[in-house]
C-alpha positions as CSV (number, residue, x, y, z in Angstrom):
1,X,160.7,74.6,168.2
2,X,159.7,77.4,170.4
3,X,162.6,78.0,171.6
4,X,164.6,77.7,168.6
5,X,162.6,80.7,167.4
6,X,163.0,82.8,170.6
7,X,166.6,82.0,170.2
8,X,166.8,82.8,166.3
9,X,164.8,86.2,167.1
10,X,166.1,87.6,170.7
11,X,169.4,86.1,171.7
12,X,171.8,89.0,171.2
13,X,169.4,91.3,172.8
14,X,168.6,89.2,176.2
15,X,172.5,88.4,176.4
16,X,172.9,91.7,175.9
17,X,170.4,93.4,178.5
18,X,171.3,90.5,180.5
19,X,175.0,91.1,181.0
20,X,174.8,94.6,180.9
21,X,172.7,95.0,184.0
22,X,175.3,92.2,185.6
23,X,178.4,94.5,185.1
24,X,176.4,97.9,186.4
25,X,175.3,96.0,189.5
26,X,179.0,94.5,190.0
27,X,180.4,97.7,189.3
28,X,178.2,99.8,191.2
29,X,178.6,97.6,194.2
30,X,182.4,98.0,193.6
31,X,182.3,101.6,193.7
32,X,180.0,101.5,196.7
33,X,182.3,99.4,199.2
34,X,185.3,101.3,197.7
35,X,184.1,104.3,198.8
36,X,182.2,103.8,202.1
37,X,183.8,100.9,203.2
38,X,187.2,101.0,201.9
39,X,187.1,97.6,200.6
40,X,186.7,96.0,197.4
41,X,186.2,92.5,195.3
42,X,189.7,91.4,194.0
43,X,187.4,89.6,191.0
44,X,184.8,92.6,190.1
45,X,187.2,94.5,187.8
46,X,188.1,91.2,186.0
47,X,184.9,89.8,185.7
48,X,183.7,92.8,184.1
49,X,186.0,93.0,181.8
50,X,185.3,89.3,180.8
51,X,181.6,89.9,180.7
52,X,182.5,93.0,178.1
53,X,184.4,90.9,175.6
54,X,181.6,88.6,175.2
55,X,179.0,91.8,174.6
56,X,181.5,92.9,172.4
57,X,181.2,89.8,170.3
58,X,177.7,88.9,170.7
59,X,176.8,93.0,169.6
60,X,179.0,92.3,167.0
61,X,176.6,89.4,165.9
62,X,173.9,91.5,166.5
63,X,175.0,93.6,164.3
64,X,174.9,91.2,161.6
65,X,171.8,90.5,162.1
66,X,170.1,93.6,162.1
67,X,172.6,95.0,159.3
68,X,174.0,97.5,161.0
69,X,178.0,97.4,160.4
70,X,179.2,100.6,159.0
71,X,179.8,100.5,155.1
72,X,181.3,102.7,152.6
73,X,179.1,102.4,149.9
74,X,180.6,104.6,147.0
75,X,181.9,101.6,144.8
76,X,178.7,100.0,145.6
77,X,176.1,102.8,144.5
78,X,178.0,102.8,140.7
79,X,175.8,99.6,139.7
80,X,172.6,98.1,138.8
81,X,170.3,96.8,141.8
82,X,171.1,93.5,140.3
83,X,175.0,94.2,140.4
84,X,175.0,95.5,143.9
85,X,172.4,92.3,145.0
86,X,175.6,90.1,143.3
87,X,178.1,92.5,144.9
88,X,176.1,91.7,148.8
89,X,176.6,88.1,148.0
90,X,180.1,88.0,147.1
91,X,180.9,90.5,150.2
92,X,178.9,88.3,152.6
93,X,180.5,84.7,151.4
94,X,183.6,86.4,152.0
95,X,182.9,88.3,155.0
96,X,181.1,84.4,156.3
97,X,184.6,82.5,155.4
98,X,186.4,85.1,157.0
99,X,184.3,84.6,160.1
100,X,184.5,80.8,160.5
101,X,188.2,81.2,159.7
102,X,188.3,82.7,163.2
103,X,186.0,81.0,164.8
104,X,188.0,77.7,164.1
105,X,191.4,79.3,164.8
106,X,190.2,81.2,167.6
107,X,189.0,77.9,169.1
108,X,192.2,76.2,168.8
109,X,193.7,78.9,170.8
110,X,191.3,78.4,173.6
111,X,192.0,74.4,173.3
112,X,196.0,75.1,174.0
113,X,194.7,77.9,176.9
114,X,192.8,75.3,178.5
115,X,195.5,72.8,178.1
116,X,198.0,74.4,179.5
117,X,195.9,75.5,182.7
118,X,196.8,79.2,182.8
119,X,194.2,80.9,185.6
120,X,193.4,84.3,185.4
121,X,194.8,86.2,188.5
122,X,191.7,87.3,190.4
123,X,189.2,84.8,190.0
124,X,191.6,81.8,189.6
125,X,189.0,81.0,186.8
126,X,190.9,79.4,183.2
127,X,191.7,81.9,180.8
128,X,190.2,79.8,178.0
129,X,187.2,81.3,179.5
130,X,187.6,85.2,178.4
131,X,189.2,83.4,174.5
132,X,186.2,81.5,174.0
133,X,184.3,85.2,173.9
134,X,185.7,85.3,170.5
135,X,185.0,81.5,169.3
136,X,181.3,82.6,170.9
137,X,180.9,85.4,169.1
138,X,182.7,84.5,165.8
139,X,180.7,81.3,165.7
140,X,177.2,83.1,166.5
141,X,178.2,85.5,163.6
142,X,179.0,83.2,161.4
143,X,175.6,81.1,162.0
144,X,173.9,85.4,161.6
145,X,176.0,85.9,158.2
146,X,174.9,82.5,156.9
147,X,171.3,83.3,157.3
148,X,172.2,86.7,155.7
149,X,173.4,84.6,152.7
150,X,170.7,82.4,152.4
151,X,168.2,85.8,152.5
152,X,170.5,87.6,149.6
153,X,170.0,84.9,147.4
154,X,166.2,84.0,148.1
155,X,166.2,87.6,147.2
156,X,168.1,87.3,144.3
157,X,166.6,84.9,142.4
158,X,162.9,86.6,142.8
């Protein structure tokens, strides 16, 4: 149970931290040999850029999380704090089902990747790999806009 919390609280973060010191020790090493060796990893630039589309998904998670998505608020601000509690709900149902839409769709393109066996040309590493970074991070925002939901209308209904 634990762990479940820990996970709940500081997943994003600790991926995030995580990953980001990964890709500056990667890189820097990269730049390093490059330049005073005159030699280089054929799978650093890849990886990093593999590593990045998962923090791009995850942060987008995290963003969800800690409401921090940009908003235009104008048609918002025009009603009651009741109407714009309603209004949250309605945006975050649809913003939920438009985020398990792609987390199923974007997991049956991963399932045909990985099917078909294409490697990516550094690593040699399946490409269904670098897709899933959207199923992830779809699915994790998903499960972060559900919990949203449930908050709204606990909030709602006091």
């Amino acid at each position: 149970m634990k762990l479940l919390k820990w996970l709940d609280k500081n997943f994003e973060t600790y991926f995030l931290i995580g990953t980001l010191i990964f890709m500056v020790v990667i890189i820097s090493l990269q730049v390093f040999l490059r330049t005073f060796f005159h030699f280089s990893f054929s799978w650093a630039e890849e990886i990093s850029r593999y590593v990045m589309l998962y923090q791009i998904w995850v942060g987008a998670a995290l963003a969800v999380k800690e409401d921090a998505h940009l908003r235009i608020t104008t048609f918002r601000d025009r009603f009651s704090k009741k109407g714009q509690a309603k209004l949250e709900i309605f945006v975050v149902v649809l913003w939920t089902v438009f985020a398990a839409f792609m987390t199923i769709k974007s997991g049956q393109l991963v399932n045909i990747l990985f099917s078909r066996g294409q490697v990516s040309p550094a690593m040699q590493m399946p490409i269904g790999y670098a897709y899933a970074s959207v199923t992830f991070g779809c699915g994790l925002m998903t499960f972060r806009l559900l919990q949203k939901l449930y908050h709204e209308i606990k909030n709602l209904e006091v």
